[in-house]
C-alpha positions, 0 to 999 in steps of 0.5 A: 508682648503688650496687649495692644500687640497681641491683640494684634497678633490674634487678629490674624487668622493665621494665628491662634485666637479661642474666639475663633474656636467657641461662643463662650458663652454659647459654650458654658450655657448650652455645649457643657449641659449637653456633654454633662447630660452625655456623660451621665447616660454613657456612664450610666450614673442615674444623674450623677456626673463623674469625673473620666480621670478620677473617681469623684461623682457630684450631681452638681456640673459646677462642681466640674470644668467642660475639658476639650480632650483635644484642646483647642490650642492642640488640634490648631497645632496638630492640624486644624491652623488652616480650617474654616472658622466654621469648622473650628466651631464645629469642633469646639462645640463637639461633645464627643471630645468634651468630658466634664473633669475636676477644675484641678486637674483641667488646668493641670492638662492645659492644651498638652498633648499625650507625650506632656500630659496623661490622666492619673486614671483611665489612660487606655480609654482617654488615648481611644477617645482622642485617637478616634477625635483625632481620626473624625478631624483628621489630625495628626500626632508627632513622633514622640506622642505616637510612643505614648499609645505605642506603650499604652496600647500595645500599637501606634496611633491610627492617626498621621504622625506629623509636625505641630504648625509651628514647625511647617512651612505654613508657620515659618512663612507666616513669622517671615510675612511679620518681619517684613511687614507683608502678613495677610489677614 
């Protein structure tokens, strides 16, 4: 896809864009001080930050990427495709779905879902906190994420299982408006 055309394509609401979801900038001088100052008091660490998937501790925050526990890419999947833009600030400015992790293993974790991606440490407690994210948002899990917390848990998710955007109507509807030149911005 040439950027020209994928500027294009992210010009389109219905599609996913980042810059509809956070500042950066916003994000990086004011959202990541604030969910590093949360995670220090909530671990108890007396300044130190540590990381929720390891057991590295620095009290430098640049030592640390702010990782979304529910990416953005993934809510706009899993049911955030139709919000507001200002919901989907919201959302990616919450710090009770931001943690502070090792670059390493941020990347590692891109924007996969649960059924893709666990941390190395910490499982039961990183599948709390997206269920209860994903509860106060009302997003959904497919079938095979449900299995995950079913053999982590001991239960299903308490959150919907559905389809990821790309395989609803709401998407199919979308790529067919492309084909014959009818999209809506």
């Amino acid at each position: 896809m040439s950027s020209r055309k994928s500027a294009l394509y992210r010009s389109i609401q219905a599609h996913y864009n980042r810059k509809n979801w956070e500042n950066r900038k916003e994000f990086v001088q004011k959202t990541k001080p604030e969910a590093a100052q949360a995670q220090r008091i909530a671990d108890k660490s007396l300044g130190w930050i540590k990381d929720v998937h390891s057991d590295f501790k620095s009290p430098f925050i640049n030592h640390f990427q702010a990782d979304h526990e529910w990416a953005l890419h993934e809510a706009f999947r899993f049911g955030g495709a139709q919000w507001s833009k200002e919901k989907k600030r919201e959302f990616g400015s919450d710090i009770s779905n931001i943690r502070l992790t090792r670059p390493a293993t941020n990347i590692k974790k891109s924007a996969k879902p649960v059924d893709k991606w666990l941390p190395p440490q910490n499982i039961t407690k990183y599948l709390l906190r997206k269920e209860k994210t994903g509860q106060k948002y009302d997003l959904h899990v497919t079938k095979s994420q449900n299995k995950v917390y079913e053999e982590h848990l001991g239960r299903k998710s308490k959150l919907k299982v559905g389809l990821p955007v790309e395989k609803t109507k709401y998407c199919t509807t979308c790529h067919i408006n492309h084909g014959i030149g009818k999209h809506n911005k």
